[in-house]
C-alpha positions as CSV (number, residue, x, y, z in Angstrom):
1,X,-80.7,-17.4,24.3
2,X,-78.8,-20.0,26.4
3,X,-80.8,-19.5,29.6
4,X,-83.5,-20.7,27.1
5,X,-82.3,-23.6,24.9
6,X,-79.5,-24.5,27.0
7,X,-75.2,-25.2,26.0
8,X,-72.5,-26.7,27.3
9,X,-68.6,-25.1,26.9
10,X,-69.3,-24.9,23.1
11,X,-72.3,-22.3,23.3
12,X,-70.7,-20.5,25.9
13,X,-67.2,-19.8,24.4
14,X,-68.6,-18.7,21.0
15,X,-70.8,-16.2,23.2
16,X,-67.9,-14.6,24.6
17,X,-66.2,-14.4,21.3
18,X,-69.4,-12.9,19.7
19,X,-70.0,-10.3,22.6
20,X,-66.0,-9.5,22.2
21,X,-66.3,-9.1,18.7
22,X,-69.2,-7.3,18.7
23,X,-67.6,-4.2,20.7
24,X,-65.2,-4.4,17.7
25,X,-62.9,-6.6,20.3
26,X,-60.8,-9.4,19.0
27,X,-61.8,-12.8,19.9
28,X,-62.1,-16.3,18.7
29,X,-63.0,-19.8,20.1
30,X,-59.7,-22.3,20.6
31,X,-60.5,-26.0,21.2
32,X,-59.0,-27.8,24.2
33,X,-59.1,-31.4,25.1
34,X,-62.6,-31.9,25.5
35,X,-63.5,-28.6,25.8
36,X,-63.9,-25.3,23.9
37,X,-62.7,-22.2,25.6
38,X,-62.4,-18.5,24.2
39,X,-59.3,-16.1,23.9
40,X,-59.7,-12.5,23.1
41,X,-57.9,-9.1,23.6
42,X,-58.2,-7.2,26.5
43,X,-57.6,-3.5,25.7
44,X,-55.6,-3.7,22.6
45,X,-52.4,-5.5,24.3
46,X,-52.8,-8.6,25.7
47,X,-54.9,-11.6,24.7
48,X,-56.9,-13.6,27.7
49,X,-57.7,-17.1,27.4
50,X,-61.2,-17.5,28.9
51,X,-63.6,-20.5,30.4
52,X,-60.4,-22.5,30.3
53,X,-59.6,-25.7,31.1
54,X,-56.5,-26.4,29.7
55,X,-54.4,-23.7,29.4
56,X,-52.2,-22.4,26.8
57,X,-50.1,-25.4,26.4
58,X,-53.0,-27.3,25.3
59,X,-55.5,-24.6,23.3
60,X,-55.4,-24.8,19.2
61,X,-57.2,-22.9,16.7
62,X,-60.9,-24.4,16.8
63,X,-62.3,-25.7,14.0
64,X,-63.6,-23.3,11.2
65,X,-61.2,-20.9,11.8
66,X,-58.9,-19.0,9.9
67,X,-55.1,-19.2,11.3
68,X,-51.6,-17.4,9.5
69,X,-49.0,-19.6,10.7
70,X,-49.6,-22.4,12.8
71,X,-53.0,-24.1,15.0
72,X,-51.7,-23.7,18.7
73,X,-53.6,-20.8,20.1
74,X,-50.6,-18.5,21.5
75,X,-49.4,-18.0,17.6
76,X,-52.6,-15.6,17.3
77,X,-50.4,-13.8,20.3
78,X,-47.2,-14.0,18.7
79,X,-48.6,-12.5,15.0
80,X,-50.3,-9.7,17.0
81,X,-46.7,-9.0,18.7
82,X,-44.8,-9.4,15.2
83,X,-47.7,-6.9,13.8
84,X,-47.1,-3.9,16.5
85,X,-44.5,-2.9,14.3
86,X,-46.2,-3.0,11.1
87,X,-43.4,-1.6,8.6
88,X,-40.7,-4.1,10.0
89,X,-43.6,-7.1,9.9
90,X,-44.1,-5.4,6.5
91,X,-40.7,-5.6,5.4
92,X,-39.6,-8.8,6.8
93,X,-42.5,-10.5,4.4
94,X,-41.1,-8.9,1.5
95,X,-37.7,-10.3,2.2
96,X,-39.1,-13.9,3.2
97,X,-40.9,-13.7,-0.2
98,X,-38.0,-12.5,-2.0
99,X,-35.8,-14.6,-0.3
100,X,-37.8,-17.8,-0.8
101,X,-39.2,-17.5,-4.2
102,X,-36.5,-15.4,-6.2
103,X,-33.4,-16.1,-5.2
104,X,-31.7,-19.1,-6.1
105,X,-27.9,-19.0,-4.4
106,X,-28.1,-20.8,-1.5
107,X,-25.8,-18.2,0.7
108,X,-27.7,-15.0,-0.6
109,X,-31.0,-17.0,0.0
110,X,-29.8,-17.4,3.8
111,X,-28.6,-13.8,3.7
112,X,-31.9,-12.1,2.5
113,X,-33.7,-14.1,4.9
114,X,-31.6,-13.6,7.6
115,X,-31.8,-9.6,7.4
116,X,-36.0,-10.3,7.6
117,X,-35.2,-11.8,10.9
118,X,-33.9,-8.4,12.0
119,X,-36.3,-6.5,10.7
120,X,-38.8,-8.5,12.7
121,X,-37.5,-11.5,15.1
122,X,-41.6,-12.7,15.6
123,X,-42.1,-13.7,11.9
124,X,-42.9,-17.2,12.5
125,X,-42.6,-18.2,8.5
126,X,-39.3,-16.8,7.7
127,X,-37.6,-18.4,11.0
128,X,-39.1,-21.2,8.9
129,X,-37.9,-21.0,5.5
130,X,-34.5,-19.6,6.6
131,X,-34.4,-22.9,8.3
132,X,-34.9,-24.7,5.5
133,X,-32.2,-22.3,3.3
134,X,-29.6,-23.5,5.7
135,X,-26.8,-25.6,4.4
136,X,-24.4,-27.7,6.7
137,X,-21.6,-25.4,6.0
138,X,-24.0,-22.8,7.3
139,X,-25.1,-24.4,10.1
140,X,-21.9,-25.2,10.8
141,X,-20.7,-21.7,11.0
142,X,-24.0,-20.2,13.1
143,X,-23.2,-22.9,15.8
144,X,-19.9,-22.0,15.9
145,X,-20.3,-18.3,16.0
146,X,-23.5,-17.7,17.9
147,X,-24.9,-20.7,19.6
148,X,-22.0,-22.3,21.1
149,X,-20.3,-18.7,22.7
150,X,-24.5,-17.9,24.2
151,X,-24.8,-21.1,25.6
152,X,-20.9,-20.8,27.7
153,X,-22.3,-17.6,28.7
154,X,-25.7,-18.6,30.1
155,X,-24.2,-22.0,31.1
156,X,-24.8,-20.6,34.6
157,X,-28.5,-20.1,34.2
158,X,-29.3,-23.5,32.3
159,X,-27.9,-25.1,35.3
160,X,-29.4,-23.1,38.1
161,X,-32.5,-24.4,39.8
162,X,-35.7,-22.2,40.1
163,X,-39.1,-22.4,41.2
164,X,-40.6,-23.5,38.0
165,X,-43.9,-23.1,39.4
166,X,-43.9,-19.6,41.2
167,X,-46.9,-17.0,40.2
168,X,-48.1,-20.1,37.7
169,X,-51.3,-20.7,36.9
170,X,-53.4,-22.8,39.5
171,X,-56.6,-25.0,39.1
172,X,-58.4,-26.3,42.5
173,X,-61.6,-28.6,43.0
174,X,-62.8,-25.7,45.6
175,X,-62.3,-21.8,46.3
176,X,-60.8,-21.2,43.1
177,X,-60.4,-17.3,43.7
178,X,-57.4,-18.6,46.2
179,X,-55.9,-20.8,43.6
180,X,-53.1,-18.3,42.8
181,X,-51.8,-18.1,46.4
182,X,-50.8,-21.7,45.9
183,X,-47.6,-20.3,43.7
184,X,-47.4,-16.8,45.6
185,X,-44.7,-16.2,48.2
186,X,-46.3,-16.8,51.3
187,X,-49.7,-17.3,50.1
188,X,-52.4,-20.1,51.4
189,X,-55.0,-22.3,49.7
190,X,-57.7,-24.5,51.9
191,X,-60.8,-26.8,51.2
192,X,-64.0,-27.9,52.9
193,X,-63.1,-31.4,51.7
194,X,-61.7,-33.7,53.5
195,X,-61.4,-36.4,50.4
196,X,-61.2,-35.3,47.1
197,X,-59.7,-32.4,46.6
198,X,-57.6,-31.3,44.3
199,X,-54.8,-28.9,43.0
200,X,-53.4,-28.8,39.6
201,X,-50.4,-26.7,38.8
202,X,-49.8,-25.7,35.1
203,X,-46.2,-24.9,34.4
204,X,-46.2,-23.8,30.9
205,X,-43.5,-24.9,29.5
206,X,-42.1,-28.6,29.7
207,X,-39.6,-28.6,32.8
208,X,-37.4,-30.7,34.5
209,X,-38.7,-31.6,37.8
210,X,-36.1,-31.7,41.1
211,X,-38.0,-31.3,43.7
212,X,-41.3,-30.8,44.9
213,X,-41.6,-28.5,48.3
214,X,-45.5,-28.4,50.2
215,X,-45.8,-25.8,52.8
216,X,-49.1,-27.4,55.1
217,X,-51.0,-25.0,56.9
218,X,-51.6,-25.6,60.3
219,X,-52.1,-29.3,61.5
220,X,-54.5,-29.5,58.8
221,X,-52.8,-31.7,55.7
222,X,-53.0,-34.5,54.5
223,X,-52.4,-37.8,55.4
224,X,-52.7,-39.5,52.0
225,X,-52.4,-37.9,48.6
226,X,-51.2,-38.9,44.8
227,X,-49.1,-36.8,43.0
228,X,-49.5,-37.1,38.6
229,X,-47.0,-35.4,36.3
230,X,-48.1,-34.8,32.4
231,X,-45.3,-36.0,31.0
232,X,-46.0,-36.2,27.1
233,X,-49.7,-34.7,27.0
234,X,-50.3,-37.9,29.7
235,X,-51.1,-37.7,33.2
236,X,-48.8,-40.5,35.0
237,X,-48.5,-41.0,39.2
238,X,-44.6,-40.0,40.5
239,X,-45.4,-39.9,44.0
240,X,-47.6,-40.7,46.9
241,X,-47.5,-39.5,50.6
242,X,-45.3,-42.0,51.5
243,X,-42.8,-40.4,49.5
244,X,-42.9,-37.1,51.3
245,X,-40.2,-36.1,53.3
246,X,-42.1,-34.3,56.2
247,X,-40.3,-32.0,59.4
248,X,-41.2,-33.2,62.3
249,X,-43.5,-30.7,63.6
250,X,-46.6,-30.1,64.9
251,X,-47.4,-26.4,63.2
252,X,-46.5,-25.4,59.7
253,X,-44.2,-28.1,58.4
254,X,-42.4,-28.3,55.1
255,X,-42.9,-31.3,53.2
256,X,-40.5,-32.3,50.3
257,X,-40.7,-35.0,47.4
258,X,-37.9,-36.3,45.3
259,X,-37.9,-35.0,41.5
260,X,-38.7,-37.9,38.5
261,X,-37.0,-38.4,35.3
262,X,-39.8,-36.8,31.9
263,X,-40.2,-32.7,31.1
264,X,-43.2,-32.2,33.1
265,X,-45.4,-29.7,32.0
266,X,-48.4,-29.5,34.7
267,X,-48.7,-31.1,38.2
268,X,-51.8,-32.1,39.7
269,X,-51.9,-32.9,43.9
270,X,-55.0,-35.6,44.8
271,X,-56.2,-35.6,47.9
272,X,-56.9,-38.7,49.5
273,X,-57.3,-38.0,53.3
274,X,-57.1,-34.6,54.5
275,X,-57.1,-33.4,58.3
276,X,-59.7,-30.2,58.9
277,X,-57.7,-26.8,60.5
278,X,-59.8,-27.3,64.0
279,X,-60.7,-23.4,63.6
280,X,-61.2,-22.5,60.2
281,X,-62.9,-26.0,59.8
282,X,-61.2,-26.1,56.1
């Protein structure tokens, strides 16, 4: 039917999500910036976002569509986690109801609701009312005796640097089967373009940005380029070529840009002017 009338990201998501849901498969359309992609479950355990654009980050519950707790598409993966263990998702909901509707002390509200959270940590709505239950003197007493001794024992790993962008997902303007080598160990990307390429790197979660490291392949890289951060759901420039910090080789040399200030959540690399690999002509 779209071979003969025609459609655009819309037509084509909802397809997906029909053909899914017509094996009996899981499946529903989430709206991006833009753009309407598909996510759907891929033998009973995980759920795959499809004709995507955007990724995760940026994918809510399209319009139409029923959702439990909240419009960001990975809630439709956390209620299918909470709901592996029916009983417990079962009995936390009896709790959060009881706890929220029937019970009027403030420290057996928080109590009640509390034990839900045990019974099933994913069960978005009763992290959220037993938010709202708590009382400074409670709060008080949680930081004191939970958050504050977690936090001085993973102090270490807050602090440590790590390659936010290993195995991440990876956009490119060309050869886009390659794209994932880009954040492998010891993997490779090229293009046939010599202007106007492109690589986009989505981190997933907003991160702190040190340093940027570019392994060139070859003598073929690039002599100009623009690096843009998303830094609140905004693409802005951080860095150019002239900010690289390239070895002086001929063959393979590491490149390195300085970190920014802003929680980045996605890089994107534009290429300017590239050089060709004089064998592989890419």
């Amino acid at each position: 039917w779209i071979t003969i009338v025609g459609g655009v990201c819309g037509a084509i998501s909802k397809f997906g999500t029909h053909m899914a849901q017509a094996f009996g498969i899981p499946g529903t359309p989430v709206g991006q910036p833009g753009h309407c992609a598909f996510i759907w479950l891929q033998n009973g355990v995980n759920w795959l976002l499809s004709y995507d654009v955007s990724g995760w980050a940026l994918s809510n519950t399209h319009t139409g569509i029923q959702y439990t707790w909240k419009r960001p598409a990975p809630f439709f993966t956390m209620m299918h986690e909470a709901q592996k263990d029916l009983n417990n998702y079962r009995l936390s909901e009896k709790l959060r109801i009881i706890g929220a509707s029937f019970v009027s002390d403030k420290d057996l509200k928080f109590s009640v609701l509390e034990e839900g959270t045990s019974a099933c940590p994913l069960n978005y709505d009763l992290w959220s009312d037993l938010k709202d239950a708590m009382t400074g003197e409670v709060q008080e007493e949680l930081i004191e005796s939970a958050v504050l001794p977690y936090l001085r024992e993973h102090e270490q790993d807050f602090s440590e640097t790590k390659d936010v962008a290993l195995k991440k997902k990876v956009t490119v303007s060309a050869f886009q089967s390659r794209a994932y080598r880009i954040t492998s160990v010891g993997g490779e990307w090229w293009s046939d373009q010599e202007t106007g390429a492109w690589v986009e790197v989505h981190l997933g979660n907003p991160c702190s940005v040190d340093q940027v490291k570019i392994h060139w392949w070859g003598i073929s890289y690039a002599r100009e380029y623009d690096v843009m951060a998303e830094i609140g759901g905004e693409y802005v420039k951080v860095a150019t070529r002239s900010d690289e910090d390239r070895e002086n080789l001929h063959y393979n040399p590491w490149g390195t840009i300085a970190g920014w200030s802003g929680l980045t959540t996605a890089l994107k690399f534009e290429l300017k002017t590239g050089r060709k690999d004089p064998w592989y002509g890419k």
